[in-house]
N, C-alpha and C positions, 0 to 999 in steps of 0.2 A: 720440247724443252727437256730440258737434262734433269733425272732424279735427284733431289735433295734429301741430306741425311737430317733427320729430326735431331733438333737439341734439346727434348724433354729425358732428363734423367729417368732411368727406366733399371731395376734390380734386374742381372747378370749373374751368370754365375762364379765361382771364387775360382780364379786360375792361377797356379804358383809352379812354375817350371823353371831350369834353371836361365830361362831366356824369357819368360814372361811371368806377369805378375796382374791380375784386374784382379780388383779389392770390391767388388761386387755390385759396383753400379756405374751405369754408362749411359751418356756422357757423365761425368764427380758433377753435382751439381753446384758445386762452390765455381767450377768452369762456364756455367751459366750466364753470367753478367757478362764475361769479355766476351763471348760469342753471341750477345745479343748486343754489345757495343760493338762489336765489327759488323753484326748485321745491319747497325742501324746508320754506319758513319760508310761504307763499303759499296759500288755498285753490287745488284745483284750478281752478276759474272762472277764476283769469286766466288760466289757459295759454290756449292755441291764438291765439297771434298767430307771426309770425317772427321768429325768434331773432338780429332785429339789435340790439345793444347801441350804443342811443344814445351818442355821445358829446360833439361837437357839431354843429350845426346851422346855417343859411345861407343865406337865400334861399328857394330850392326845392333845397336840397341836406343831405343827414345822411352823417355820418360817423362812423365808430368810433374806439375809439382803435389800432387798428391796421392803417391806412392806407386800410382801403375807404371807400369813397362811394359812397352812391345818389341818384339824383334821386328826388326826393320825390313819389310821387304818392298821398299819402295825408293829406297837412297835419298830421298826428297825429289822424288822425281830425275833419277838417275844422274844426282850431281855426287854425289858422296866415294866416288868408286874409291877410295883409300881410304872411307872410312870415318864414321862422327868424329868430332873434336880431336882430332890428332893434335898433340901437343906440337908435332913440330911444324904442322903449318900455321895454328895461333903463333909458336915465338917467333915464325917469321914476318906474318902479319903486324904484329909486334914491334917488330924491329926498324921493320920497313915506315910503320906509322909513325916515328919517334924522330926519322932523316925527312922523308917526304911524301906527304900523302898524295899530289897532285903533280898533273907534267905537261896535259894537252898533247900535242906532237912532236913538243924539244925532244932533242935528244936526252936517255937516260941509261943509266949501266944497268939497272936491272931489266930495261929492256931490252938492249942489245943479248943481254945472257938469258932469256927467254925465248926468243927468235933463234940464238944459235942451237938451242937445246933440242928447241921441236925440230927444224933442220937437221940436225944430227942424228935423229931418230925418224926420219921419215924419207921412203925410198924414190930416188930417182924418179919424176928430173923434178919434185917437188921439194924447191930448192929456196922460195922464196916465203917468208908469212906477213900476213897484213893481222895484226891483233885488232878485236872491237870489244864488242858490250856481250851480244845475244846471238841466239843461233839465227835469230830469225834477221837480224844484222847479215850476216855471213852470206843467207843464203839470196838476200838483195843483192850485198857486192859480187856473188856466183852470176845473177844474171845477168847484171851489168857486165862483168867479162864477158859473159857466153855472146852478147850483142854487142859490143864490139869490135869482140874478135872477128864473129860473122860476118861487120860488116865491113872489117878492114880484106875478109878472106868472098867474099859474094855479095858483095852489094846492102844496097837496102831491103832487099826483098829473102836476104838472108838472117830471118831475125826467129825464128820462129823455137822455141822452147818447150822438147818433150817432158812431159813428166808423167805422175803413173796414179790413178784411180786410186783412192781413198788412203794419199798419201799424206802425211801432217810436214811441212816447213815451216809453220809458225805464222804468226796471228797480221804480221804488218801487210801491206798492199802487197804488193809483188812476191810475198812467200805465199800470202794466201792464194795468189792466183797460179800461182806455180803449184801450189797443195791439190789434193783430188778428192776433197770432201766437200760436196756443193752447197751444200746449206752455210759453209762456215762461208759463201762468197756474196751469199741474196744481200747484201749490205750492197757491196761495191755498185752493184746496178750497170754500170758497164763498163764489162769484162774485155780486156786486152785479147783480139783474136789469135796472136801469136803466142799463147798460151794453149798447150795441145795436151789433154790425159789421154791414155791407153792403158787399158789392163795390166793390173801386176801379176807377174809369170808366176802365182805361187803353189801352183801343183793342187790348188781344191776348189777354190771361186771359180778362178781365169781353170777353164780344162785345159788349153791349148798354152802351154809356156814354153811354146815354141820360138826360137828368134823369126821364122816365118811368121808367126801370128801378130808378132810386133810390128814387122815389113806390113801386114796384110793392113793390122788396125792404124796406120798410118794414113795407107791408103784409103780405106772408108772415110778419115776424117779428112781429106785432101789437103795432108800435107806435099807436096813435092820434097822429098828426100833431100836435094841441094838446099834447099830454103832452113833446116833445122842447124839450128846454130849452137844447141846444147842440147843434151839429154840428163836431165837431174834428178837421182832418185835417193832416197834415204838407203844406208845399206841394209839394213834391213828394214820392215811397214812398221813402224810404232805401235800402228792400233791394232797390228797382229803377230809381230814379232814374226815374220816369217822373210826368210832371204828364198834372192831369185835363184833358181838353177845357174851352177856355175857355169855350165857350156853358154846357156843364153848370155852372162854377164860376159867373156871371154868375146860369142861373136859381137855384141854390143861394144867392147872396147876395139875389137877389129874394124867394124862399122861404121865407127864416130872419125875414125883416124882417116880413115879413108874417104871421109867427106868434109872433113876440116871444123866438123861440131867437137865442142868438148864435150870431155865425157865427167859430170859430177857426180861425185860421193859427199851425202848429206851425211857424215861420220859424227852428228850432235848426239846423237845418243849411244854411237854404238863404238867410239873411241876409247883410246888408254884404259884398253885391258877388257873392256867388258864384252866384249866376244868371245871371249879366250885367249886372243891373240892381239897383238899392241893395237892394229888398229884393223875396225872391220872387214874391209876391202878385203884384206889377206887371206879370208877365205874363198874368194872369187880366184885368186891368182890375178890378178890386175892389178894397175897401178891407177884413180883415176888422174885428169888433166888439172882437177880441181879438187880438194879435198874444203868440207867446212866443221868445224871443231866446236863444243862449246859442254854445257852442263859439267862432265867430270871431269875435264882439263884442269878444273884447280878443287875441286871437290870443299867448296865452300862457295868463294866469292863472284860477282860476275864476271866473267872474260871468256871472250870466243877468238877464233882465227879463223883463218882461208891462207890453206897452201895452194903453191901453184909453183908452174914453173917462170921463167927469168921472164920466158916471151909473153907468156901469158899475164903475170901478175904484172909488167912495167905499161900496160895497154896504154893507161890513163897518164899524163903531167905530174910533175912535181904539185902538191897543194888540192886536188883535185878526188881524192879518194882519203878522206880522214876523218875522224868520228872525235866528240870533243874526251872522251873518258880512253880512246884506244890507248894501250898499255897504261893503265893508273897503276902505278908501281908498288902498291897495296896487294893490286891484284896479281899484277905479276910475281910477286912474294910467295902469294897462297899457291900459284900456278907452278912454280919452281919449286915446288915445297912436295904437293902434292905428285908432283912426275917422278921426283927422286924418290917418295915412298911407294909409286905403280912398280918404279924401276927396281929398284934394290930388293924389295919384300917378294918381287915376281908375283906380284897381283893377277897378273893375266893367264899363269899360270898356274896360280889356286883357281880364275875363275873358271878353267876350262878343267881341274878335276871336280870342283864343287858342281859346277854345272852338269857334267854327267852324272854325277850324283842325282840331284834334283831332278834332270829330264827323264831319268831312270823311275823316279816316285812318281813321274806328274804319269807320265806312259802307262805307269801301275794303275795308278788312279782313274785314269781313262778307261783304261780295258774293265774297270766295273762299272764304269758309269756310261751309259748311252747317251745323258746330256753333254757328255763333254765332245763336243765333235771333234777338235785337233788340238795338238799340242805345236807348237812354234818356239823358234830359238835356237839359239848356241847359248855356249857359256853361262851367263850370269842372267841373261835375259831371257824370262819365256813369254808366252801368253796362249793362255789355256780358253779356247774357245766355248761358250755357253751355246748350245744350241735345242730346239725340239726335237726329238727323239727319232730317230729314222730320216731328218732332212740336216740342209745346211742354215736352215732361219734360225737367225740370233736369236737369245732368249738374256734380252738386256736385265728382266726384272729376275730372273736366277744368277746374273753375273753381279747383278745390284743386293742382292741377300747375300749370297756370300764373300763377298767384299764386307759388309755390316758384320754379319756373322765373324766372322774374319779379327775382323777388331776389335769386337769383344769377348773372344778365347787369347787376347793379347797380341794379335797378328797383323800389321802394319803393312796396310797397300795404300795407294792410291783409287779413285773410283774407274771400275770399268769404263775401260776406252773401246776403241774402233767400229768395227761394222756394227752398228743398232744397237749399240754398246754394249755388246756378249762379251768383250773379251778383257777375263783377270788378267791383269799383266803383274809380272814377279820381277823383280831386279832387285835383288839384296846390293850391300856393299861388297867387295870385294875381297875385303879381310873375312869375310864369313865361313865360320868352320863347318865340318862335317857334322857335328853334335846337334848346330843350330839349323842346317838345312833340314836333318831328321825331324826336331822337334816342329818346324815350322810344318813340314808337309804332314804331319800326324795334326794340325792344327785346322789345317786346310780338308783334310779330309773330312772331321768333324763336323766345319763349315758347311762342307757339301751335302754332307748327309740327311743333317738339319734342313735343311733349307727345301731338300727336295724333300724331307717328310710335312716339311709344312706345306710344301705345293701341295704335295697329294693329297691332306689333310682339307685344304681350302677348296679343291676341286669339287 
């Protein structure tokens, strides 16, 4: 079971920076009651986040309603990439509420000018988009293509779907089984065998991220090569923030082309901007068959997609691929709102000087610390791996103190994700300056420090 953060108010010490602010005690105990009425009306599953009570939001800054602030380095889970409360995607949200909040699959103009938009900014031959709800939407309809396509292109016996060990797609049937974290599947009971993980090429778990080692672990798990009908991986590991070797990602789109599988990019986390570059893939040099979109496409509300190209996205009938919310014209509002401030402000290209910024501190930070085993990421995204001292074993309960630690020097994550849960994952917004990157890693470091003098202290 996943570590939970206590809500007993507990004196902290006084932080006042020009990006944070805790007023001396954490959780405010006036935040007490509503965090014991969502414990009490709430499946357990949502707990285990930190017990800040949103109240507003700002740039790269959250606040409560009782005087604290943190600098934000979590976007709400990597939706915000343009940024808390922009005014100009509320007045468009706004505007939009006041004509039409709702559409089904009629035709609407603000969704035609959302579909021509992402088209227009997205390369060859991903030509066509399907809007929905969730990423984890996206990457059901990704399978559904991938199968088929396969089995308009090999038969029935061409169905088979690689993905990659201790990968996150998201929580419904078919992303989960497509996902490569096992424990999130002991629910389903029985697993679809055309559902195939292999190792992710990432240069420190997997040693061998070789595209041979890919061919080889195929083999061990008795795929037949003609039989795979997709390959889907996230562009880069969520729970590690680490992309593949670009020659592996180049022969894998040679690979796939040549045996008539598409090739997916799970791009929910790593699109508009937050790699450095408009969209993740761009640093593989490939284009993939299938792209799927969602969290910072509108940096508020929900809405995701799936590009493809003509042959691939028309697979299905008129009537036959449609979600009851795809394009709610609310959303597409926020989603137009927020692409035109990625676009114009060059977000992608703050995130890719900020972000050498910060991989430059975190690099710093590691070279004194032995617990930190790897640093992971481009751009705006890292994750800095917790480990025991001289090995690669997680050390979930050091990634879980300073996360805690974390937010109450004012510093705003989310709870350690990935392998055994070592790894702090960092995603600011995108509007985030150089001033705020400093003060944050000077926060962080703090964090660490503490944290490991209390291990050694409790040893």
């Amino acid at each position: 079971m996943s570590q939970d953060f206590s809500i007993a108010p507990r004196p902290v010490s006084w932080v006042d920076t020009p990006f944070r602010r805790i007023l001396g005690e954490f959780p405010v105990a006036a935040s007490v009651p509503l965090l014991e009425q969502l414990r009490a009306l709430e499946p357990l599953a949502m707990r285990g986040q930190p017990p800040v009570v949103w109240h507003r939001a700002e740039g790269c800054q959250v606040e409560d309603a009782w005087g604290n602030r943190w600098l934000d380095w979590s976007s709400g889970v990597l939706i915000t990439n343009a940024g808390h409360g922009r005014r100009e995607i509320a007045d468009a949200v706004a505007q939009q509420a006041h004509a039409l909040l709702a559409s089904y699959c009629f035709p609407t103009e603000i969704r035609a000018r959302l579909v021509s938009k992402l088209a227009s900014l997205l390369p060859a031959p991903l030509a066509k988009v399907f809007l929905l709800t969730t990423g984890s939407e996206t990457v059901e309809c990704a399978v559904k293509l991938c199968r088929t396509h396969g089995l308009r292109h090999g038969g029935r016996a061409k169905n088979v779907i690689v993905s990659f060990e201790s990968a996150f797609h998201g929580r419904t049937l078919g992303a989960q089984q497509a996902g490569g974290i096992p424990a999130l599947k002991e629910w389903i009971g029985h697993l679809d065998p055309g559902f195939v993980q292999v190792p992710f090429p990432d240069n420190w778990r997997t040693a061998d991220s070789s595209f041979e080692g890919f061919l080889r672990a195929l083999q061990e798990r008795g795929v037949e090569c003609a039989n795979v009908a997709g390959v889907i991986l996230e562009t880069y590991q969520g729970g590690s923030a680490a992309f593949a070797p670009v020659a592996f990602m180049q022969a894998l789109r040679q690979w796939c082309t040549g045996r008539k599988a598409l090739l997916v990019c799970d791009e929910v986390q790593a699109g508009f901007g937050r790699c450095g570059t408009r969209w993740g893939f761009e640093h593989y040099g490939i284009v993939p068959d299938v792209a799927c979109f969602g969290k910072g496409i509108s940096s508020s509300l929900p809405i995701a997609a799936v590009a493809g190209s003509a042959e691939v996205m028309d697979l299905h009938p008129p009537g036959s691929m449609t979600s009851t919310h795809t394009g709610s014209p609310v959303c597409c509002a926020a989603a137009l709102a927020s692409i035109e401030l990625v676009e114009s402000e060059q977000l992608a290209q703050n995130a890719a000087r900020m972000g050498a910024v910060l991989h430059q501190g975190l690099r710093q930070l590691a070279a004194k610390i032995p617990q930190i085993g790897r640093v992971e990421g481009r751009g705006l995204v890292a994750g800095v791996a917790c480990v025991r001292p001289g090995t690669k074993e997680p050390d979930g309960a050091l990634a879980f103190d300073v996360v805690q630690r974390s937010i109450e020097k004012g510093l705003l994550m989310f709870a350690p994700v990935g392998f055994g849960g070592g790894t702090v994952k960092i995603c600011p917004p995108l509007v985030i300056t150089e001033a705020a990157v400093r003060d944050g890693l000077a926060a962080l470091e703090e964090a660490f420090s503490e944290a490991l003098a209390s291990k050694a202290a409790a040893a």
